[in-house]
C-alpha positions as CSV (number, residue, x, y, z in Angstrom):
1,X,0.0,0.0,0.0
2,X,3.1,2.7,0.8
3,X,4.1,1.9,-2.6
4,X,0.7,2.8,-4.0
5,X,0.2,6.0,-2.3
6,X,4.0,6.9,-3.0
7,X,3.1,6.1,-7.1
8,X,-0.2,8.3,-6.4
9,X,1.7,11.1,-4.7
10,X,4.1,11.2,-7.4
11,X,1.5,11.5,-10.2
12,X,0.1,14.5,-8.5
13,X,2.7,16.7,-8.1
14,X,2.6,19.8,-10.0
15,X,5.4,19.1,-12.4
16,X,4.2,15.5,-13.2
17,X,0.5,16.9,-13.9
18,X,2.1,19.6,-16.5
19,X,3.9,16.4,-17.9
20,X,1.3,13.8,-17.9
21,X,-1.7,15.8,-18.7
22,X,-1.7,15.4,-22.8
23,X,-2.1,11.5,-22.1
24,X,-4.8,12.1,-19.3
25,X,-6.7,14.3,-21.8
26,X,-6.3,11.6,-24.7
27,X,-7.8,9.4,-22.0
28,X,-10.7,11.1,-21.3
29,X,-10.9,11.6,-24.9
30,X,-10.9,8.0,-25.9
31,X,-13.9,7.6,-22.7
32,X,-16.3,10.4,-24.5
33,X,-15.5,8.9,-27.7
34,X,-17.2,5.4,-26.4
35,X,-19.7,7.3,-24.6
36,X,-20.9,9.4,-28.3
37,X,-21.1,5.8,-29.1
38,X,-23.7,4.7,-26.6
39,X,-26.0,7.6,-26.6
40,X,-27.7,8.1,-29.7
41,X,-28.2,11.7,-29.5
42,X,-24.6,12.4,-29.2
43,X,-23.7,10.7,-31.7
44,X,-23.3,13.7,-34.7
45,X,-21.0,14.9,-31.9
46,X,-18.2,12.1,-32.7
47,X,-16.0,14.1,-35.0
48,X,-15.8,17.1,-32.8
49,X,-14.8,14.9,-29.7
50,X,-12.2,13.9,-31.9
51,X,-10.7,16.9,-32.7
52,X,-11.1,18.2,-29.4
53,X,-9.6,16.0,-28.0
54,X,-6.4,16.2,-30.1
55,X,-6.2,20.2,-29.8
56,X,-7.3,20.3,-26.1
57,X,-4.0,17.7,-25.6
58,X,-1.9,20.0,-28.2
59,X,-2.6,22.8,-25.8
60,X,-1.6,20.7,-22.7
61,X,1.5,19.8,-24.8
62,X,2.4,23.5,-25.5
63,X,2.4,24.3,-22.0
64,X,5.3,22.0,-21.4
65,X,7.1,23.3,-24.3
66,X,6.8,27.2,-23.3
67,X,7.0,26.6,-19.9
68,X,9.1,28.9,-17.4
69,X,11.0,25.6,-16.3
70,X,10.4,22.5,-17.7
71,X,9.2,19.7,-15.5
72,X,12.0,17.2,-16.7
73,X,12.4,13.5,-14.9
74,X,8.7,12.8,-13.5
75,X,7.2,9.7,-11.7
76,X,9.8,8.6,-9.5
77,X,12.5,9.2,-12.9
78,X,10.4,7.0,-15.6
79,X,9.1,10.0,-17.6
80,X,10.8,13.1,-18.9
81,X,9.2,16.1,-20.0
82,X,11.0,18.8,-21.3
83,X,11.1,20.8,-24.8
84,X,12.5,18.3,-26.9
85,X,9.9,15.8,-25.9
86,X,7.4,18.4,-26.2
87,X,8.1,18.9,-29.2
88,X,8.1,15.5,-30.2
89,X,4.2,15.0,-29.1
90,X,2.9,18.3,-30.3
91,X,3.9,16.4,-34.0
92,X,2.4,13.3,-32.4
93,X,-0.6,15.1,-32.3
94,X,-0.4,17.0,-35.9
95,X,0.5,13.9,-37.5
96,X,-2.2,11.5,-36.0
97,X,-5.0,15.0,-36.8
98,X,-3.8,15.1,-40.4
99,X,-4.3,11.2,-40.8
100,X,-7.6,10.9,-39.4
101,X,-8.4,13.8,-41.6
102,X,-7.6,11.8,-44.6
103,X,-9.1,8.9,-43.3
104,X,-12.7,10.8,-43.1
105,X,-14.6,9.5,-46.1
106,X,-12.4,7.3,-46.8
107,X,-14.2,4.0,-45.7
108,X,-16.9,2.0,-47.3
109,X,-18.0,-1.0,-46.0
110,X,-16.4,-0.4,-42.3
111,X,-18.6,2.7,-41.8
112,X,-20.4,1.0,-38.9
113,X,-17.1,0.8,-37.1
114,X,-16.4,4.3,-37.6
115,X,-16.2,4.6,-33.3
116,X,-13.9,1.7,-33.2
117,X,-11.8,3.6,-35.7
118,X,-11.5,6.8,-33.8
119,X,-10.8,5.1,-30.6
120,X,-7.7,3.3,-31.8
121,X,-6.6,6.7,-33.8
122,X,-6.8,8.4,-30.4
123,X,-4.8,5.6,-28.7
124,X,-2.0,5.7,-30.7
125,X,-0.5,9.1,-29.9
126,X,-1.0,8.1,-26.7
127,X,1.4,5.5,-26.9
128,X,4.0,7.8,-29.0
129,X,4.2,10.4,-26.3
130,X,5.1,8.0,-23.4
131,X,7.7,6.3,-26.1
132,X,9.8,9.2,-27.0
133,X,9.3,10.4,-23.0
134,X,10.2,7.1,-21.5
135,X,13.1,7.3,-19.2
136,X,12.5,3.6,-18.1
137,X,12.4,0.3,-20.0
138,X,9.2,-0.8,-19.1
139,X,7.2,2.7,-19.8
140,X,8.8,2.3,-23.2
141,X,7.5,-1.1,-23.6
142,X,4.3,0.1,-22.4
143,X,4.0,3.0,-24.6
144,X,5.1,0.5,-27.6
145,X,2.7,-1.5,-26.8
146,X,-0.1,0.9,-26.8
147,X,0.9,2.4,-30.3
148,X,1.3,-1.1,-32.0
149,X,-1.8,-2.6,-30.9
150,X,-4.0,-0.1,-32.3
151,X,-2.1,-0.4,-35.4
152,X,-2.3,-4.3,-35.7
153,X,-6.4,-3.8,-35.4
154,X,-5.8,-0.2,-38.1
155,X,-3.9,-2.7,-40.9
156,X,-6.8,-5.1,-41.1
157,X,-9.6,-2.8,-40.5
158,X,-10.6,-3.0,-44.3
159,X,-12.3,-6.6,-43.0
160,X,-14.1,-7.1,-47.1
161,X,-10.2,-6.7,-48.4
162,X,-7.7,-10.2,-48.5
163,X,-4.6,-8.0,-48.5
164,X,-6.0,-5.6,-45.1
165,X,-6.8,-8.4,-42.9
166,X,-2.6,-9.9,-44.8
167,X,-1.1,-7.0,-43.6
168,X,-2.7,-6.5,-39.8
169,X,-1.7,-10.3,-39.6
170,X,1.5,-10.3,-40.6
171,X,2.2,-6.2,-38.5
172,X,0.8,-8.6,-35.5
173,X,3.3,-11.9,-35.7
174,X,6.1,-9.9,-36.5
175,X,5.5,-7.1,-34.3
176,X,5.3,-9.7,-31.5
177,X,8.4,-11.2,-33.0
178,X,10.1,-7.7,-31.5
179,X,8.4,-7.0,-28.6
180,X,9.9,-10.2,-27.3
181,X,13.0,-9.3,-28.5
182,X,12.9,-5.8,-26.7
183,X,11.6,-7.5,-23.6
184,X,14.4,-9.9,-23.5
185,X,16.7,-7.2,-23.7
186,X,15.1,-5.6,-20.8
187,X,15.2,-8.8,-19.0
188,X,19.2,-9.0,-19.7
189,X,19.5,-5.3,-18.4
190,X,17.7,-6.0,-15.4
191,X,20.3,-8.7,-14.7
192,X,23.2,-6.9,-15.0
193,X,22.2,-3.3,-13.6
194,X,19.3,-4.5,-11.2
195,X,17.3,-1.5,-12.8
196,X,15.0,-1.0,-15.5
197,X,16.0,2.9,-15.5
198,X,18.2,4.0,-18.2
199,X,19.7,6.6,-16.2
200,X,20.9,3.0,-13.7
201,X,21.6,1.2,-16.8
202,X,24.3,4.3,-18.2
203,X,26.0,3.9,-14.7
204,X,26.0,0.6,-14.4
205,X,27.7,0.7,-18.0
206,X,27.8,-2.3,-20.3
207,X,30.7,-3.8,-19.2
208,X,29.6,-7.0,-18.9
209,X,28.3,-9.9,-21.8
210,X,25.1,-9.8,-20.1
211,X,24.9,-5.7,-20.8
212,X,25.7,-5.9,-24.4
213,X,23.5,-8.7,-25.0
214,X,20.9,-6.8,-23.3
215,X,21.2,-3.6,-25.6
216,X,21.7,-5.5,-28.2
217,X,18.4,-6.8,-28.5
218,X,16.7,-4.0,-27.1
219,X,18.1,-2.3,-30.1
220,X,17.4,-4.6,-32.5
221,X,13.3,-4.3,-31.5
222,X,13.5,-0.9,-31.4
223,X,14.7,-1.2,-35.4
224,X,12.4,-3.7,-35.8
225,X,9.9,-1.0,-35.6
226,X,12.0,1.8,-37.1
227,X,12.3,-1.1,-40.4
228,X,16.3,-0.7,-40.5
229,X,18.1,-3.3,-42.1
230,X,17.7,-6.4,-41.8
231,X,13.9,-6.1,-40.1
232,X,12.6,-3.7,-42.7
233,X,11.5,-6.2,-45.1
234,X,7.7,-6.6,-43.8
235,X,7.4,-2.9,-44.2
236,X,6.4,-3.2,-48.2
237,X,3.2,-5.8,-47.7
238,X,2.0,-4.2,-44.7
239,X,2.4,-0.4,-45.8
240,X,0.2,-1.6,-49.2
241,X,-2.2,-3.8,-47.7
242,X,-2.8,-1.6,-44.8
243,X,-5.7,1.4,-45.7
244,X,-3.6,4.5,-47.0
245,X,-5.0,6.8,-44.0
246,X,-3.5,4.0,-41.4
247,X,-0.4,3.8,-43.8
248,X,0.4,7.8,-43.2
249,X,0.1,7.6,-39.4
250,X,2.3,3.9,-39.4
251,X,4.8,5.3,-41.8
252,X,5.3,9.0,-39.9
253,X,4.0,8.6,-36.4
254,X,5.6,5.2,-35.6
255,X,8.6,6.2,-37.0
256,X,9.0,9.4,-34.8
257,X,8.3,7.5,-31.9
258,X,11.1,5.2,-32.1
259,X,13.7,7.3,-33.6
260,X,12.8,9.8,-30.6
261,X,13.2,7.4,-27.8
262,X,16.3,6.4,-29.5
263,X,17.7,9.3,-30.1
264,X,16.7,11.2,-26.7
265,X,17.1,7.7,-24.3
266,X,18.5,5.0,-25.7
267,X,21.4,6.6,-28.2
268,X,23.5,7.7,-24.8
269,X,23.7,4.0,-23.7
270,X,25.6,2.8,-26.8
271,X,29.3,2.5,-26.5
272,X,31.3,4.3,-28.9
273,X,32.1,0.9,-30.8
274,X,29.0,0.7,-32.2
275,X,29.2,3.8,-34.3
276,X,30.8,1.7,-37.2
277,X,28.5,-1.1,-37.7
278,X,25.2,1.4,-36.9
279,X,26.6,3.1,-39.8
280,X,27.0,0.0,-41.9
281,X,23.4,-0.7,-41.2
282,X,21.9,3.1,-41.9
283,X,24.2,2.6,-45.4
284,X,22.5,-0.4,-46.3
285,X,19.2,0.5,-45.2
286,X,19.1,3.6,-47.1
287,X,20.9,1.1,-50.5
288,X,17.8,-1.5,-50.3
289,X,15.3,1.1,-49.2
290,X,16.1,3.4,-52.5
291,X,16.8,0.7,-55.0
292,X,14.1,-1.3,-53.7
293,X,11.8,1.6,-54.6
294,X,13.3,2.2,-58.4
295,X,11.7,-1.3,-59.3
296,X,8.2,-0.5,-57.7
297,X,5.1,0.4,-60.3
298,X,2.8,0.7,-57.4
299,X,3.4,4.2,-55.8
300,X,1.8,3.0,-52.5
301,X,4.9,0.9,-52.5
302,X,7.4,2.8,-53.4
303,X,6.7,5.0,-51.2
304,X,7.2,2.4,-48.7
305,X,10.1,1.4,-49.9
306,X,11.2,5.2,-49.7
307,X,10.6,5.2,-45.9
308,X,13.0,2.4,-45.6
309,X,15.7,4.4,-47.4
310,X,14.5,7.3,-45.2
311,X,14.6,5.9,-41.6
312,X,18.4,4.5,-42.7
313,X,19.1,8.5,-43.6
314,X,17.6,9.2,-40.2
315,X,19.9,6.6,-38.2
316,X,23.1,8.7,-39.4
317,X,22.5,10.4,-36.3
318,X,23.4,8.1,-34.1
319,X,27.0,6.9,-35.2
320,X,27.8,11.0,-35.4
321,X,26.8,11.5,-32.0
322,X,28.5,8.3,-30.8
323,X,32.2,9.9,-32.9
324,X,32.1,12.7,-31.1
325,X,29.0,15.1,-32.8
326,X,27.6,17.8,-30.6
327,X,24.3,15.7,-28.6
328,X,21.9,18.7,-28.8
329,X,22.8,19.2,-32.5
330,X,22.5,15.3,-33.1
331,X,18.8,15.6,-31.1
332,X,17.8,18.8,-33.1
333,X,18.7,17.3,-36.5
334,X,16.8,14.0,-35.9
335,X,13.9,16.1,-34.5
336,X,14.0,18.6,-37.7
337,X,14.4,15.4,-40.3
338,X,11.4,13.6,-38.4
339,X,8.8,16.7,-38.6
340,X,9.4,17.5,-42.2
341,X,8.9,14.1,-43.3
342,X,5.7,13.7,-40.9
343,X,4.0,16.5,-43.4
344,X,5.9,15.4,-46.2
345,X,5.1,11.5,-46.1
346,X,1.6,12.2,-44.5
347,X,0.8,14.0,-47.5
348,X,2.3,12.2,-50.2
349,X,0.3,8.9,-48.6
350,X,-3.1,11.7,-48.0
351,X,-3.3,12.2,-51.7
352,X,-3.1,8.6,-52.7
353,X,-5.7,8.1,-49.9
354,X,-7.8,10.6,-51.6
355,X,-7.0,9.2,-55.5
356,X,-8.1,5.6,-53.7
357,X,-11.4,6.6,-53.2
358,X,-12.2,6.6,-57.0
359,X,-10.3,3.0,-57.2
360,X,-7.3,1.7,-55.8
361,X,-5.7,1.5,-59.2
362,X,-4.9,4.9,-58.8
363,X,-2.1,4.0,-56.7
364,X,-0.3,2.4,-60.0
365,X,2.1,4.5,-61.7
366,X,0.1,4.3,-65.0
367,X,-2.7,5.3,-63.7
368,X,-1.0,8.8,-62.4
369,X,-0.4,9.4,-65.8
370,X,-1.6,12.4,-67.3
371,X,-2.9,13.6,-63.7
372,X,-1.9,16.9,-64.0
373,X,-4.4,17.8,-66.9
374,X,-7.0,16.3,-64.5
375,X,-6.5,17.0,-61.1
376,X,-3.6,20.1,-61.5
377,X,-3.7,20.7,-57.9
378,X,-3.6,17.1,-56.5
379,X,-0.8,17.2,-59.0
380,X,1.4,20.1,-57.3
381,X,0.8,19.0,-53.8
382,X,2.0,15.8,-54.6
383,X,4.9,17.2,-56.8
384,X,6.1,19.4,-54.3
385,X,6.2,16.2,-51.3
386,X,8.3,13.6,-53.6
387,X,10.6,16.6,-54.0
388,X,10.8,16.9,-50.2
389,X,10.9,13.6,-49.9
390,X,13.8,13.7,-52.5
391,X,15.6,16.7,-50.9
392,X,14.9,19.5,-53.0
393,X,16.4,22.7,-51.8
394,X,13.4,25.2,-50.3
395,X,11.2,22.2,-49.1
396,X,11.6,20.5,-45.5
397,X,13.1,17.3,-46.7
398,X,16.3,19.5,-48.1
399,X,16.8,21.0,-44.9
400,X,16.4,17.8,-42.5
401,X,19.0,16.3,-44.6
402,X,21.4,18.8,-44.4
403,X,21.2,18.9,-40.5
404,X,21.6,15.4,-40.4
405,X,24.5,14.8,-42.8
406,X,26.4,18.0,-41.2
407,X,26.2,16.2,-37.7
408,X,28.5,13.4,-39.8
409,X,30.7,16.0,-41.2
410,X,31.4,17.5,-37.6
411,X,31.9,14.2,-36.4
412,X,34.3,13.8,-38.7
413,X,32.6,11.0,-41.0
414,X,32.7,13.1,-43.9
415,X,33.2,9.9,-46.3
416,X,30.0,8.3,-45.0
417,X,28.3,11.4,-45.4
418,X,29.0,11.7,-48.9
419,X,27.7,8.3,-49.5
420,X,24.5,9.2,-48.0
421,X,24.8,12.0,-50.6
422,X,24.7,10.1,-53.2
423,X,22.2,8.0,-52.3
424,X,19.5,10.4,-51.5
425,X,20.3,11.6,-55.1
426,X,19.3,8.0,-56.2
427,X,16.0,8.5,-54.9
428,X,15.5,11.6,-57.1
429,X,15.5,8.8,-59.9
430,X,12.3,6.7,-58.9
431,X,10.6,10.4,-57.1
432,X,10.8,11.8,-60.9
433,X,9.6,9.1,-62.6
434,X,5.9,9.7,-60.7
435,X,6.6,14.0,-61.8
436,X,7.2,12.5,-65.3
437,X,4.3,10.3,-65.4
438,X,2.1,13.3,-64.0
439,X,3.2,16.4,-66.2
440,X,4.9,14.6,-69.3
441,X,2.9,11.2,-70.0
442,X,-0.4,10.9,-71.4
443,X,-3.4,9.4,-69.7
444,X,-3.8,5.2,-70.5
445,X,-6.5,5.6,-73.2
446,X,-9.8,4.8,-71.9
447,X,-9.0,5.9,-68.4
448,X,-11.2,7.8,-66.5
449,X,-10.2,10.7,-64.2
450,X,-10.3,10.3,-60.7
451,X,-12.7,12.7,-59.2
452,X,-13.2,12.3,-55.5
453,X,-13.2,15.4,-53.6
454,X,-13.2,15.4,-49.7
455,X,-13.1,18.5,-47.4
456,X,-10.8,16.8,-44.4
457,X,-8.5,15.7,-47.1
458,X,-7.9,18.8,-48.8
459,X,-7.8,20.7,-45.5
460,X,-5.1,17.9,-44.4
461,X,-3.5,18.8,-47.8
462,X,-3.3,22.6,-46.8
463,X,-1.5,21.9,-43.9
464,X,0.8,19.5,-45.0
465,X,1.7,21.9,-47.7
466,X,2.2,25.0,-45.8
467,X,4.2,22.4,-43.2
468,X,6.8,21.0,-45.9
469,X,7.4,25.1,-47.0
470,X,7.5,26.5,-43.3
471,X,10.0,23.7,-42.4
472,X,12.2,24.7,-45.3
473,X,12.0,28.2,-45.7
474,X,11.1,29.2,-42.1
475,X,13.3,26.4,-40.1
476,X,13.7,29.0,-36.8
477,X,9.5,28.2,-35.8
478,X,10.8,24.8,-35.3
479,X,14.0,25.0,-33.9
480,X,13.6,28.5,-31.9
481,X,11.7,26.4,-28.9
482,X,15.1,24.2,-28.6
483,X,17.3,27.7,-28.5
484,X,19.2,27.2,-32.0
């Protein structure tokens, strides 16, 4: 009982109410949400709950961000609030907004679950924001585990479709696959430090076999779910199969989760030995991610193949920081690189959401032939994302690459930074073959345009636009809150 009303006294101190108050508030969300369900009358009143919900916990968020001192290690040193992670869920929040926005409409025969369906989108930032703030193994794991198993139930939610209910099967064994991994780790750790805290773990050190085999696999299932080389390979059947909306959030949101718990928590643990073979795997990742994708006539995966290649880009970070990079310049770069891609990827999968909608051929690259004389403005929007995505000067994707190449370079890695060069300029290749089929190629002869307009998507479009611009031209509103 001492230990209950110590847990209890902990959570309602005033710095851990400013820190956990965005989860309470998606909490109470997800409980009004059920309750629109149950009473008829309040049922019209679903989509505004939603949204609520999400800007009501934005606001919460914001308050730890622009507070006078941030609360910092919370719950008895399991939970860290402070500006980075802040920052981190306010694009939690964005991302999963923008997602369900696409997602509006988007449905057929799974209308009657549409509750069901705004529930698990609620429960998965939930899960991001005590990943990336976890100081402590098993919050992590907890966390993880609240993210993934909305997802699993997201990827089969299209129940009428073979390849949903594929995809939320195979996200489920092989996400299970890592979880045991990570908890093994844990397990290890727990052995060797008698701790599940990081912050016992780093001063313990990892000395011992026991140690390393710990992190070890804790890294590995934290890759696992970042898809770096070699557990990336179920990311192109599940990113297709899954619906496009649930695609946007898996590829962005889960992604920013991990690589924000590893790069805030975990990347300090990792002996300086490991930089080489990190790097080996963010080089290969980013070789089968990018020439995976040249191969692809199904945009849908491509683009999946293109996150691959991105979260290798991404793990750069990590082996600079471990060389000798500056750690708040290694956390502000992987931050930066992360909330460009959230509007960039979120959009480029919106729009093929929205093209969906009038058949799900329109995901093939023959079938986006022509679009510009149809659809000129789906057209832009999705030209100006794969050139973000491709790292086109004045666009977010430019600028996140630079940051994270230049922590390399100051490092001292300049030769593996050059290679990672080079291969983002081999993802121009398969990113201007879509341009080409759009503004250059004629329409397949008796194809009709697609002509599916939705008001959330185009709004979702509007943001994610003005997000991939702001980032690149306008990189101080981002940055400024972390004092660069």
């Amino acid at each position: 009982m001492s230990d209950l009303k110590t847990l209890f006294d902990s959570i309602f101190t005033a710095s851990a109410s400013l820190a956990t108050a965005p989860i309470l508030a998606l909490g109470v969300g997800l409980l009004l949400l059920l309750l629109c369900d149950i009473v008829t009358p309040l049922r019209p009143a679903r989509g505004l709950a939603f949204v609520g919900t999400l800007v009501v916990a934005a606001i919460l968020q914001a308050r730890v961000l622009f507070a006078n001192s941030a609360p910092g290690l919370v719950l008895d040193g399991t939970f860290l609030a402070d500006p980075t992670t802040a920052l981190f869920g306010l694009s939690f929040l964005v991302g999963s907004l923008l997602a369900w926005l696409y997602a509006s409409g988007y449905y057929d025969e799974e209308r009657v679950l549409a509750t069901e369906h705004d529930v698990l989108f609620l429960a998965a930032p939930a899960g991001m924001i005590l990943m990336v703030g976890a100081a402590d193994l098993l919050v992590f794991f907890v966390g993880l585990e609240l993210l993934s198993l909305p997802l699993y139930a997201l990827a089969a939610f299209r129940r009428s479709r073979a390849d949903s209910v594929e995809a939320g099967l195979k996200y489920f064994l092989l996400g299970a696959f890592s979880s045991a991994m990570f908890l093994f780790g844990s397990a290890l750790l727990y052995t060797a430090a008698g701790s599940l805290s990081l912050s016992a773990i780093a001063e313990h050190g990892l000395a011992s076999r026991t140690a390393l085999a710990g992190i070890a696999l804790v890294t590995s299932g934290v890759f696992f779910k970042a898809s770096i080389f070699p557990f990336h390979m179920w990311v192109p059947d599940v990113y297709q199969g899954s619906p496009t909306p649930v695609t946007a959030l898996m590829a962005t949101g889960t992604k920013a989760a991990i690589f924000g718990f590893l790069v805030v928590q975990l990347m300090p643990l990792l002996p300086p030995s490991a930089a080489p073979m990190i790097a080996v795997l963010a080089i290969v990742t980013m070789f089968l991610g990018n020439f995976g994708a040249l191969v692809q006539s199904n945009v849908k995966r491509m683009l999946a193949y293109s996150g691959v290649a991105h979260a290798g880009t991404l793990l750069l970070v990590v082996p600079g920081f471990l060389a000798g990079a500056d750690p708040a310049a290694a956390s502000r770069a992987a931050l930066f690189y992360l909330v460009a891609y959230l509007f960039t990827g979120t959009g480029a999968f919106g729009l093929l959401a929205l093209l969906e909608a009038d058949g799900e051929r329109f995901t093939s690259l023959d079938s986006l032939k022509g679009l510009a004389k149809r659809r000129p403005a789906i057209a832009a929007a999705m030209t100006l994302f794969l050139l973000s995505l491709g790292g086109i000067p004045a666009t977010g994707g430019f600028l996140g690459k630079w940051f994270v190449f230049s922590v390399l370079v100051e490092a001292g890695w300049t030769g593996t930074a050059i290679l990672g060069v080079l291969f983002s300029v081999v993802a121009l290749g398969y990113y201007l073959r879509v341009i080409v089929a759009m503004y250059m190629e004629e329409a397949l002869e008796g194809e009709a345009a697609p002509t599916t307009n939705r008001t959330g998507a185009t709004a979702a479009t509007a943001v994610c636009v003005v997000g991939v611009l702001a980032t690149g031209l306008l990189p101080a509103l981002l940055l400024g809150p972390l004092g660069s």
